[in-house]
C-alpha positions in Angstrom: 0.0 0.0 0.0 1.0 3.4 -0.9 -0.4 6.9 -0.3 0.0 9.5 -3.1 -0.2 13.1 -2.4 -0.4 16.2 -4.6 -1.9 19.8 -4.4 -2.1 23.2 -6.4 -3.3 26.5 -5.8 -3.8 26.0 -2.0 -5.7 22.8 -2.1 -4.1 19.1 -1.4 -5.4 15.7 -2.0 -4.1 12.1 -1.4 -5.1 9.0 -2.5 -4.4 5.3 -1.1 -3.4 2.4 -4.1 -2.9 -0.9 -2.9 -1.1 -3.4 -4.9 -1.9 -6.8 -5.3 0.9 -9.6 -6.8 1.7 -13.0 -6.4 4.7 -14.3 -6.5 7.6 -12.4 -7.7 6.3 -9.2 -9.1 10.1 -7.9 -10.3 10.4 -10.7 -12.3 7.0 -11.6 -13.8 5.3 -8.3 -14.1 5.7 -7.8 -17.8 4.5 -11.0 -18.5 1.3 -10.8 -15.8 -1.9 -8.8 -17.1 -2.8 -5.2 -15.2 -5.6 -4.3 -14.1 -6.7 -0.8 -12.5 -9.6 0.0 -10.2 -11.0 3.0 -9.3 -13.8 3.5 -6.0 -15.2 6.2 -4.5 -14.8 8.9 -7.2 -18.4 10.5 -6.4 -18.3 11.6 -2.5 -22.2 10.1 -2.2 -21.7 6.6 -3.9 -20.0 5.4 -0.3 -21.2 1.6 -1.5 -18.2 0.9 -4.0 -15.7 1.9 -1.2 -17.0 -1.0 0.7 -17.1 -3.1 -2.8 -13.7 -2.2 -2.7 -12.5 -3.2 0.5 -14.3 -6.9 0.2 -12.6 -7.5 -2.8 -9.4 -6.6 -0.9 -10.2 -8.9 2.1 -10.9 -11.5 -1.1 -7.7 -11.1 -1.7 -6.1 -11.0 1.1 -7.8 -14.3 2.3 -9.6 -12.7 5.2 -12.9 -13.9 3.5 -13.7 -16.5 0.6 -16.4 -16.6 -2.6 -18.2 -19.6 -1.3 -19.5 -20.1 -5.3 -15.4 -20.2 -6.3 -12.8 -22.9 -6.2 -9.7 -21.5 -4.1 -7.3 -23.6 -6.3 -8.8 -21.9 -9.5 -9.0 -18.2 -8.1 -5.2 -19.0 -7.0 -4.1 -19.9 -10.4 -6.4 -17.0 -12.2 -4.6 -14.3 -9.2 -0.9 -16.1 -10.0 -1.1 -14.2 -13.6 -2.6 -10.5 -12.6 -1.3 -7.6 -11.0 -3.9 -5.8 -9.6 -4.0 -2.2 -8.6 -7.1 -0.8 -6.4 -7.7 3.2 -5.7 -10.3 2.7 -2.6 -11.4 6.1 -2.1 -10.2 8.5 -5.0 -12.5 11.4 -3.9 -11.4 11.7 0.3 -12.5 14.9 0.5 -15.8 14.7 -1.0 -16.4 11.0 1.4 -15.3 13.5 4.6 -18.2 16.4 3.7 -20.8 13.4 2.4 -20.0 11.5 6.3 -20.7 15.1 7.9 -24.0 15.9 6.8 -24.3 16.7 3.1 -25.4 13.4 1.7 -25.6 14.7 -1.9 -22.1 16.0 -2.2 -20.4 14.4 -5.7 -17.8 16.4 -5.7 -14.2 17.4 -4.7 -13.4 19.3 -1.8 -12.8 22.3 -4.0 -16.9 21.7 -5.6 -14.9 20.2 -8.7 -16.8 16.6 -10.3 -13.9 14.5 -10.5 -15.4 12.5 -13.2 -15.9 15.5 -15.4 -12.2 17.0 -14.8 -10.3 14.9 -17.6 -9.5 15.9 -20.6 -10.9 14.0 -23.2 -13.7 16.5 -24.3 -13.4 18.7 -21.8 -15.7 21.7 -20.5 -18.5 20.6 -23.0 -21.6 21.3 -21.4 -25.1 20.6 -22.1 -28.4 22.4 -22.5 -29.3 20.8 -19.0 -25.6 21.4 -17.4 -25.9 21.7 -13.8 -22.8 23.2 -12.3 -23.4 21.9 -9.0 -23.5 18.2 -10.6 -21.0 18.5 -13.6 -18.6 21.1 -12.5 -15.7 19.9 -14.7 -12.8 22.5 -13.1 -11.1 25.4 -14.2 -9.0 23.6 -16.9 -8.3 19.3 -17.6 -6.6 18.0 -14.9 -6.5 20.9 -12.6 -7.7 19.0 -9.7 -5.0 16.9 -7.8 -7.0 13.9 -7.6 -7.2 13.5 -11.4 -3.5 14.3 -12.0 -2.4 11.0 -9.4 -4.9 9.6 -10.9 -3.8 10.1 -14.5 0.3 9.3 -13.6 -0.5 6.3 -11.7 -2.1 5.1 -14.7 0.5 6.5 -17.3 3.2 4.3 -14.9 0.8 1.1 -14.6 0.0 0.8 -18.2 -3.3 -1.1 -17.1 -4.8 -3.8 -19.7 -8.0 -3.1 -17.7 -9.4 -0.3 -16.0 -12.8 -0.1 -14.4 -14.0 3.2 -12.8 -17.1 1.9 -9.9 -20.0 4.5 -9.5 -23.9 3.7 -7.9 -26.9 5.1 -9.1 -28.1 2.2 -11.2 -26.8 -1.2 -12.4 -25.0 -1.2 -15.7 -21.8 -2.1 -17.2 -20.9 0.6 -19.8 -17.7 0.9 -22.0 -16.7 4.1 -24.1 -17.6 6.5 -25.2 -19.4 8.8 -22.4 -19.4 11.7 -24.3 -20.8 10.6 -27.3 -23.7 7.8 -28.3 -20.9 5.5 -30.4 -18.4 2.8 -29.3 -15.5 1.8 -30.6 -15.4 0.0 -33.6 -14.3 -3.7 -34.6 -11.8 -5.9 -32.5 -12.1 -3.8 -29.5 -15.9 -3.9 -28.8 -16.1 -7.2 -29.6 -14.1 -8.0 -27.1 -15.6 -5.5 -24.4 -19.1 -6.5 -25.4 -18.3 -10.3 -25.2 -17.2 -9.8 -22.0 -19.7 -7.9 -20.0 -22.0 -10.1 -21.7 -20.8 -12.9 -20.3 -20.4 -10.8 -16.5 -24.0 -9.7 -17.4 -25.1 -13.4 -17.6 -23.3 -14.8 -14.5 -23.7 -11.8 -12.2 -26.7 -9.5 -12.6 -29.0 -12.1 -14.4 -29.0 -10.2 -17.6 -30.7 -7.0 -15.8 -27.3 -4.6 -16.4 -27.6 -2.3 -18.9 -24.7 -2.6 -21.9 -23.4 -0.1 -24.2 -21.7 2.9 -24.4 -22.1 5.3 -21.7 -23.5 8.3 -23.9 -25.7 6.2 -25.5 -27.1 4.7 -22.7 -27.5 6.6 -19.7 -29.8 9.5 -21.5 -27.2 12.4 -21.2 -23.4 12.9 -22.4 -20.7 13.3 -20.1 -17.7 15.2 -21.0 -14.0 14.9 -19.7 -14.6 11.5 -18.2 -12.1 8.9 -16.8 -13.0 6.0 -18.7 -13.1 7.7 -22.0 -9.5 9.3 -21.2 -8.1 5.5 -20.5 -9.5 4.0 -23.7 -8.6 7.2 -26.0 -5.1 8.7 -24.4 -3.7 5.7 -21.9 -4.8 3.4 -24.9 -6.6 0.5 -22.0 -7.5 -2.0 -24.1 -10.6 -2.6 -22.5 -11.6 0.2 -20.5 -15.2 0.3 -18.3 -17.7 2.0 -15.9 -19.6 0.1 -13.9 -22.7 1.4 -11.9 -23.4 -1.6 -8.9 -26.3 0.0 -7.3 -29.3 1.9 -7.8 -33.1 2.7 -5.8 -34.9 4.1 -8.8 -37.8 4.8 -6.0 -35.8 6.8 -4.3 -36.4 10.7 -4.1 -34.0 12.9 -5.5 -34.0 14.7 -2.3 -32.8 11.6 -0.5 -29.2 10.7 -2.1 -28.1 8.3 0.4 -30.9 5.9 -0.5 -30.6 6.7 -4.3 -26.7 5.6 -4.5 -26.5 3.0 -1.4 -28.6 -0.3 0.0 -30.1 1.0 3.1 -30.9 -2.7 4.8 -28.4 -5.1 5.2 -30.1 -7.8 3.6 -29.2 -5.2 -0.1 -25.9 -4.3 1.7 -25.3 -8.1 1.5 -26.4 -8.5 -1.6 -24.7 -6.0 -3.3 -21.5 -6.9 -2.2 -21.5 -10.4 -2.7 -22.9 -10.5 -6.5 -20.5 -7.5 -7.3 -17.3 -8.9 -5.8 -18.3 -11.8 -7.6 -18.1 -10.4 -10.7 -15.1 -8.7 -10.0 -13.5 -11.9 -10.1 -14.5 -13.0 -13.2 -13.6 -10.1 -14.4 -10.0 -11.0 -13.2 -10.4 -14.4 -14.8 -11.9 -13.8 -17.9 -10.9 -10.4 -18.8 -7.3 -11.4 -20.0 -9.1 -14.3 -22.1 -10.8 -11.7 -24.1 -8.0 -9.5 -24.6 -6.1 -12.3 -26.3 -2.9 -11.2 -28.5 -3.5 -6.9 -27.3 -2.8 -8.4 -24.0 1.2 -8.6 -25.2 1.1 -5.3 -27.0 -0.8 -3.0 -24.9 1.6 0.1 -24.6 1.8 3.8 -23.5 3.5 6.4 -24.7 6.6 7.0 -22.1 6.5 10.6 -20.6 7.2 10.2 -17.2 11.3 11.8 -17.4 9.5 14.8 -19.1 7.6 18.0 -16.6 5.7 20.4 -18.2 6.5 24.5 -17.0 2.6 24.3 -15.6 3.0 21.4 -13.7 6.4 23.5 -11.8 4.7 27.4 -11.3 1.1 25.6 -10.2 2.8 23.3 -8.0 1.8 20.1 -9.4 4.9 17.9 -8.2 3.8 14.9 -6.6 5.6 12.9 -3.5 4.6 9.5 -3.1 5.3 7.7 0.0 5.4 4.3 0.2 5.7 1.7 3.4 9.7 2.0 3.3 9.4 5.9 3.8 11.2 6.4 0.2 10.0 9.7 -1.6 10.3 10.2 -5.2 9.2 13.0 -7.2 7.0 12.0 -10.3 7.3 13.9 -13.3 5.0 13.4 -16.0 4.3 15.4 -19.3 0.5 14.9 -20.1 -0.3 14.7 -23.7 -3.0 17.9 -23.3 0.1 19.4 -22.3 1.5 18.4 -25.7 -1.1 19.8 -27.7 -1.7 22.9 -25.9 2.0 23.9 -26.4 2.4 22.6 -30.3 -0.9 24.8 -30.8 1.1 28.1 -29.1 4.0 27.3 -31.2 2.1 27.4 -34.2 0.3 30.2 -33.7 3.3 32.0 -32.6 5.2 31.3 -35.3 2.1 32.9 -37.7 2.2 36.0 -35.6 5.9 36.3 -36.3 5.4 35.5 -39.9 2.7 38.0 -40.3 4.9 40.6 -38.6 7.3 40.2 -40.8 5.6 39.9 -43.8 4.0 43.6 -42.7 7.4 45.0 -42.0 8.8 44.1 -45.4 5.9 45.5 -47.5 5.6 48.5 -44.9 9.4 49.4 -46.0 8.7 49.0 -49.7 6.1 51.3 -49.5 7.9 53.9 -48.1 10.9 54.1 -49.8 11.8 57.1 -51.9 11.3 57.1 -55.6 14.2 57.7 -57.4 14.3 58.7 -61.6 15.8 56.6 -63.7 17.0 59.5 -66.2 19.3 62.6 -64.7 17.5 65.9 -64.7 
């Protein structure tokens, strides 16, 4: 287990990741498949926190799927590494626990899952800045920037980011009603399909997030993994929803209020987690060995040093490292300055020349 921190502009954040390997993780860990987890990213949604922590005590033996065979989950975990985020959004679980039981956001009133930058700051006819607030630019919230660099560093195969407010399993896009085309949805489909049949007895709702939910959501997570990060198989899932519930009362909209639900939700979903972490490097058959990102983490961006973006990360042998990391919106937003620089300078120049021929004297050819 690790603890991340960063801040900027007078706020901080941290974020817990704990690792999960078998055997010996130096050795093997090119070789093993990556998956990356993400809880807690909406204050309110408190259920996928505790999804997350069964799973953990799953996997840390503490408690046992009664419906799996140890021996076979033993040999499915000998081939993964697994990275889970509990909490992403501390900040936003601390002011839900004291009071305001609707609270999706940051501790800055910043929607984490609206604060990436893949379509950034779009907003709706029906935009509701107290729901969607995406930030004052991509990443400018320090929970998305750990976020993004411990996935840059991971190179996950798999990433699923775990809301409540329904049950669905969704794969890209969010901010648009298409998926992606071919290979790649085939094998996303074929697998929460298959998760759909075992674990929610085909009641999940399947399909793109933008085309499924009723609205578009701009600057997500998921649809910055599967478009920038390049996750092979990238997902949202939504594990819990009261559709009786009155929007005035989030706490029973997002979260089982009876244990019996509690229970229930936890068991099927952990479940399904774990075929997830069986079947899910099946599907992704030869893009399992290929599955790449783009190295930037020896490069810093000049924003990332005046805004104080540096992170320290702090792990159980009291090491600190800084992580720097040049972020492809980075990229583009300096390639686009250099261009339009280098017009400017052209134009001036062009103007200067014809300026000076203009004002030259004119001078007779023939002697008077």
């Amino acid at each position: 287990m690790e603890t991340i921190e960063a801040g900027n502009k007078g706020y901080g954040a941290e974020v817990a990741v704990v690792t999960y390997c078998k055997g010996k993780r130096e050795v093997d860990e090119r070789s093993k498949s990556r998956i990356l987890l993400s809880f807690g990213q909406h204050g309110r949604e408190l259920i996928t926190s505790e999804l997350a922590l069964r799973i953990l005590s799953i996997l840390s033996e503490e408690q046992f799927l009664p419906s799996m065979d140890q021996a076979s989950l033993n040999s499915t975990l000998d081939k993964l590494i697994i990275k889970v985020v509990p909490m992403e959004n501390l900040h936003g679980r601390k002011l839900v626990e004291a009071g305001d039981l609707c609270e999706r956001r940051n501790g800055r009133g910043v929607d984490l899952n609206r604060n990436w930058s893949v379509d950034w700051g779009k907003k709706e006819k029906d935009y509701d800045p107290y729901e969607e607030n995406p930030g004052f630019a991509p990443f400018s919230e320090p929970e998305s920037q750990i976020m993004r660099k411990l996935a840059i560093s991971f190179e996950p195969h798999v990433w699923v980011n775990v809301h409540s407010g329904m049950e669905a399993l969704f794969m890209p896009y969010d901010h648009k009603n298409t998926t992606p085309d071919g290979l790649p949805l085939q094998r996303m489909k074929s697998l929460l399909e298959e998760v759909n049949h075992l674990h929610c007895q085909k009641r999940c709702m399947i399909g793109s997030g933008g085309g499924s939910v009723g609205y578009f959501a701009h600057g997500t997570a998921t649809d910055f993994m599967y478009d920038i990060v390049r996750v092979p198989m990238a997902f949202t899932f939504e594990i819990y929803g009261d559709g009786t519930a009155s929007s005035r009362d989030c706490f029973k909209m997002f979260n089982p209020t009876d244990l019996a639900s509690y229970n229930r939700v936890l068991n099927d979903w952990s479940a399904t987690f774990f075929t997830i972490f069986k079947s899910g490097p099946l599907h992704l058959g030869e893009i399992h060995s290929e599955a790449s990102v783009l190295k930037l983490d020896k490069l810093v961006s000049i924003d990332e040093y005046l805004d104080g973006y540096l992170m320290e990360r702090r792990n159980r042998y009291g090491k600190k490292m800084e992580v720097l990391e040049l972020g492809m919106q980075e990229i583009r937003t300096y390639f686009r300055l250099f261009l339009l620089s280098s017009v400017l300078l052209m134009f001036m120049f062009c103007s200067r020349i014809s300026k000076s021929k203009c004002s030259r004297p004119i001078v007779s050819a023939m002697p008077l």
